[in-house]
C-alpha positions in Angstrom: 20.8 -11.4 59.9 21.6 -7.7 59.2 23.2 -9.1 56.1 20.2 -11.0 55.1 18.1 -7.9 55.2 20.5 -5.4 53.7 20.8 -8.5 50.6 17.2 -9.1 51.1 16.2 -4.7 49.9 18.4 -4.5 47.5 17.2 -7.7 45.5 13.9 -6.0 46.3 15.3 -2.9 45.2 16.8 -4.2 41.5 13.6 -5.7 41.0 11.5 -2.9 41.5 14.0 -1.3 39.1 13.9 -3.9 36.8 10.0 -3.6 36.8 9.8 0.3 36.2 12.8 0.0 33.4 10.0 -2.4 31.9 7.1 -0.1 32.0 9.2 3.1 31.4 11.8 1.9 29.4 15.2 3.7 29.6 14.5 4.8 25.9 17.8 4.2 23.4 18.2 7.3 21.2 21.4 8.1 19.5 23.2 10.5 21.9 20.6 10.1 24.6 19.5 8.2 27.5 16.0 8.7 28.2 13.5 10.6 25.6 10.1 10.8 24.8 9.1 8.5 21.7 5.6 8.2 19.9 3.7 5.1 19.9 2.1 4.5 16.3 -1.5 3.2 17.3 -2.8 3.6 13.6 -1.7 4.9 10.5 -3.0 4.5 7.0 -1.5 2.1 5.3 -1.8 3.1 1.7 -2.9 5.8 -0.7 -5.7 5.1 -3.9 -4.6 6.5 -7.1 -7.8 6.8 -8.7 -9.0 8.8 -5.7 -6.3 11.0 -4.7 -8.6 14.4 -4.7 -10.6 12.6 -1.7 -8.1 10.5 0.1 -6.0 11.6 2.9 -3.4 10.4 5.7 -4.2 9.6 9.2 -2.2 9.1 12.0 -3.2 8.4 16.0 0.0 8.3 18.3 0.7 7.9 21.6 3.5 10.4 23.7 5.7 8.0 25.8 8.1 8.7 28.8 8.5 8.3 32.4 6.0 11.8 32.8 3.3 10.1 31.4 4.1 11.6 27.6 3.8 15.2 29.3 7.1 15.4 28.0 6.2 16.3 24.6 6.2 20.5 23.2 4.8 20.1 19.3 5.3 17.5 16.2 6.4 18.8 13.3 5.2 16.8 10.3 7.0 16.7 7.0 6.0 15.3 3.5 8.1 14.3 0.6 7.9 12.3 -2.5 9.4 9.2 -3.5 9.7 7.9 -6.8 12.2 4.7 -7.0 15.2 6.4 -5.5 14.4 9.9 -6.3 12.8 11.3 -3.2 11.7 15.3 -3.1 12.7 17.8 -0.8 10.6 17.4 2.3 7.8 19.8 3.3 6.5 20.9 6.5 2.7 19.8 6.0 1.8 20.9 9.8 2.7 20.9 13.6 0.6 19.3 16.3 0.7 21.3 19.8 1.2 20.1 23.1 -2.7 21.0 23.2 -3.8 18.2 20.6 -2.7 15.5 23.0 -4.8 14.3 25.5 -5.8 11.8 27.5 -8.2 8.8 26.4 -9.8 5.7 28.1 -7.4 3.1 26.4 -4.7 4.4 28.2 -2.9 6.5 30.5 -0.6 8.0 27.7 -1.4 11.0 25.8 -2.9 10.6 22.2 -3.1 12.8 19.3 -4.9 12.3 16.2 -3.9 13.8 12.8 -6.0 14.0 9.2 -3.9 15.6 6.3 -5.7 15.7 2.9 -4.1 14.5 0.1 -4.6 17.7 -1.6 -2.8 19.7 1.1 0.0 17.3 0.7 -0.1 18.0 -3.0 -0.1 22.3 -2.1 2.2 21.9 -0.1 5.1 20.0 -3.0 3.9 22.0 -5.2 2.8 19.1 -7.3 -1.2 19.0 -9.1 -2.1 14.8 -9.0 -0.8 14.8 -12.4 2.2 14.9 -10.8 1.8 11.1 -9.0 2.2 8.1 -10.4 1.2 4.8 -9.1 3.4 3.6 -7.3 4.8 6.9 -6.0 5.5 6.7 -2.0 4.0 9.9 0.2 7.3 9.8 3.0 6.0 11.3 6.1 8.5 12.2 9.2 7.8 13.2 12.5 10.3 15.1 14.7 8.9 15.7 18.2 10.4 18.6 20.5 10.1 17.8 24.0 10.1 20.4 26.9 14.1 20.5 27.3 14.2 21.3 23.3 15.4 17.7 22.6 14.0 16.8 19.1 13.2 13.2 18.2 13.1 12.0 15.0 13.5 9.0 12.8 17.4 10.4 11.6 18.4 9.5 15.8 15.6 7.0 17.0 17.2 3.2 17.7 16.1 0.2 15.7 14.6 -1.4 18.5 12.3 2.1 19.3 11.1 2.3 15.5 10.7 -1.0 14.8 9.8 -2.6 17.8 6.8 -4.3 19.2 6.7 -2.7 22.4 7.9 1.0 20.6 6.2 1.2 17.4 7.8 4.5 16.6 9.1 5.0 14.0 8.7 8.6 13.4 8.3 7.9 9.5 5.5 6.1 7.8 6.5 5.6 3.6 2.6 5.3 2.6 2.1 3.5 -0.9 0.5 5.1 -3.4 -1.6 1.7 -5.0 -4.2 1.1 -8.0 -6.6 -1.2 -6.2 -7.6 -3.8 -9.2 -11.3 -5.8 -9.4 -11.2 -7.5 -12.3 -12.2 -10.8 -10.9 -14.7 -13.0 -12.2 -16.5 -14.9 -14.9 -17.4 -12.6 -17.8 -19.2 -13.2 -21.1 -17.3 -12.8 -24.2 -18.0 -12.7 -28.0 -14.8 -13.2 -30.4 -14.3 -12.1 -33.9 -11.3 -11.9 -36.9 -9.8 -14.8 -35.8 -6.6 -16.4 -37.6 -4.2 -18.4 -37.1 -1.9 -21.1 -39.5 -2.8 -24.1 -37.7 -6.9 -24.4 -38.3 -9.7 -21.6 -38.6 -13.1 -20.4 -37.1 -15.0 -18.4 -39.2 -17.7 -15.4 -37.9 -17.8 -14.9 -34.5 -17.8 -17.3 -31.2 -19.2 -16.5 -27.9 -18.2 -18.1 -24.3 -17.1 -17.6 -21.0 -13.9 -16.2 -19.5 -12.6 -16.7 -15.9 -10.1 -14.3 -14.5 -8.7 -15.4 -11.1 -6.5 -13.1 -8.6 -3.2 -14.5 -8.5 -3.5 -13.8 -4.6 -5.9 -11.8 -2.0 -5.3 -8.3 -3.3 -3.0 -9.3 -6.4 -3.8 -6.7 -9.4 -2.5 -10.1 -11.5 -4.9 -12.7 -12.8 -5.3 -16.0 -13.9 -6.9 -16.1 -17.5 -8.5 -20.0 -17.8 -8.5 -19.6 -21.9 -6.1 -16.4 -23.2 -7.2 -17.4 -26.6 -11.4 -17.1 -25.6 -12.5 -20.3 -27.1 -10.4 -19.9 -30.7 -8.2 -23.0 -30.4 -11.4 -24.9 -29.3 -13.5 -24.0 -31.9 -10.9 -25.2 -34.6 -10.4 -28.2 -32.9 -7.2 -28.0 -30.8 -9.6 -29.2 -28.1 -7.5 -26.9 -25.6 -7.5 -23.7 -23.7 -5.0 -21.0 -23.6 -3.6 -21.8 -19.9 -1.0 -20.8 -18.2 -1.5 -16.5 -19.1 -1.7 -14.4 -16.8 -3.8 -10.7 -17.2 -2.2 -7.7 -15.3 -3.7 -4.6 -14.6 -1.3 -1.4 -13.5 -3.0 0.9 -12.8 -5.5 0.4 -15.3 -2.7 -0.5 -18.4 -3.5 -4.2 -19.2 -1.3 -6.5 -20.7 -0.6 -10.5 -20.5 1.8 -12.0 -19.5 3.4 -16.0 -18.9 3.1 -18.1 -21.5 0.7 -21.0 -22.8 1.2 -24.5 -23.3 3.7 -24.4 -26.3 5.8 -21.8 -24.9 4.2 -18.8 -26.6 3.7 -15.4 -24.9 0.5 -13.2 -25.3 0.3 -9.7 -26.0 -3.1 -7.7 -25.3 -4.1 -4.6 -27.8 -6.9 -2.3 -26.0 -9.4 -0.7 -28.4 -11.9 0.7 -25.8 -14.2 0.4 -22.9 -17.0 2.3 -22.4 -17.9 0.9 -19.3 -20.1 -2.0 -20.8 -18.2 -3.6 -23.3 -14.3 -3.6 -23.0 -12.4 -4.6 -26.6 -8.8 -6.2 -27.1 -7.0 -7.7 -29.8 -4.6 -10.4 -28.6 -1.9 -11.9 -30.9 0.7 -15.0 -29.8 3.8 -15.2 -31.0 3.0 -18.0 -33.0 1.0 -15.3 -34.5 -2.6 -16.7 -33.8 -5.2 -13.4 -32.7 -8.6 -12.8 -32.2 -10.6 -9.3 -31.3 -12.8 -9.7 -28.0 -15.6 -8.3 -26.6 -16.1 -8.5 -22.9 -19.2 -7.8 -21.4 -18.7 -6.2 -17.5 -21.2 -8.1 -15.1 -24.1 -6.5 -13.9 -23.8 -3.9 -11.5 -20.3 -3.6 -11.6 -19.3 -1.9 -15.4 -15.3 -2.2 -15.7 -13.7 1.2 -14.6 -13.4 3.5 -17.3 -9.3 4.0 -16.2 -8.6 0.4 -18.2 -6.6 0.6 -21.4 
């Protein structure tokens, strides 16, 4: 019987072990056993080129250890730059306190929420906005000191910590720098100098153009005529399918190829807002100049060339 009970606590025992390992993880750092880790609970997920003056990144975290995240000293916070594999020297941008966590009603964690201007991230690389480029990266690393002077960071965290569902901490967020694109829609269009060896169409032609996001988000789109109405009007009795109009970062150009295998290429000659003009040429050197009208209420942005 004695057997039974001493078998009986310590199955109670492991389980009540097990339970508490589950709700305060034994956390796996590099080099240490327990730790204090941050639990992302939002973070912006990208930064807008054509607003960079006004835009900034914001970060709410959550302090995590068997003290309830009482653990945690300060968070250093550093910046960098990444452009394709060339990445800046990282900046210290600021330090959160022990005194900006605190307690909330969604948990019984500590929580501190950070807002760092874009501009401050600029001052503090020394760059002006002239100095980012669509699709730039803003790298931003945490390293949290905790009240034995352990430091935490991304360079000792485990996989499972930063990328884990239960974890979320990564200690480094690589924040996109994007050129959100609108150019979807059916637009008017009126076409002009038209040639081409196969037929003709004299003065100028006027119709309708559809461009079609490639996907939710996409800054590609579908065009459903690239050659706006020209093979039509001299009787091909077919559209210019199959191109495809991309906007980086407000450069436009075509790009796929039509139904006889040719490729488009698109010449910007302005935009004022209203009325945005192109010359496009194939390679079997057909071309036409277009005027597209923007839709009411939304004029095309004035970045587009």
């Amino acid at each position: 019987m004695n057997k039974i009970k001493i078998l009986f606590a310590l199955g109670v025992l492991i389980a009540v072990s097990s339970c508490r390992d589950f709700v305060e993880p034994a956390i796996p750092y590099n080099g240490f056993q327990r730790g204090t880790y941050l639990r992302t609970i939002s973070s912006t997920a990208s930064i807008n080129f054509f607003a960079l003056t006004t835009s900034q990144f914001s970060l709410t975290v959550e302090s995590v250890d068997e003290n309830d995240g009482g653990s945690v000293e300060s968070v250093a916070i550093f910046v960098a730059r990444r452009r394709a594999n060339t990445v800046t020297p990282e900046q210290l941008i600021t330090t959160l306190p022990k005194s900006a966590f605190a307690l909330t009603s969604e948990s019984k964690y500590i929580r501190a929420s950070v807002t760092i201007p874009i501009t401050d991230v600029l001052t503090a690389l020394g760059f002006t906005a002239a100095n980012i480029n669509g699709g730039d990266f803003f790298e931003f690393r945490l390293a949290l000191t905790d009240n034995e002077g352990l430091v935490f960071t991304n360079t000792n965290v485990s996989g499972d910590v930063a990328g884990g569902e239960f974890y979320r901490s990564p200690f480094f967020y690589r924040v996109p720098v994007v050129c959100p694109s609108d150019l979807g829609g059916t637009f008017n269009f009126s076409q002009s100098g038209m040639s081409s060896a196969f037929g003709s169409c004299p003065g100028t032609i006027t119709g309708t153009v559809t461009f079609t996001p490639v996907s939710a988000g996409s800054s590609s789109y579908i065009v459903s005529d690239a050659t706006f109405g020209f093979w039509n009007c001299y009787g091909d009795n077919w559209v210019g399918t199959g191109v495809r109009l991309n906007d980086a970062c407000g450069k436009l150009s075509f790009s796929g190829t039509d139904k006889y295998g040719d490729s488009y290429t698109f010449n910007f000659i302005s935009n004022n807002g209203t009325s945005l003009v192109f010359k496009w040429v194939n390679a079997s050197a057909e071309e036409g100049t277009v005027t597209l009208t923007a839709n009411a209420g939304k004029p095309w942005p004035l970045t587009l060339n």
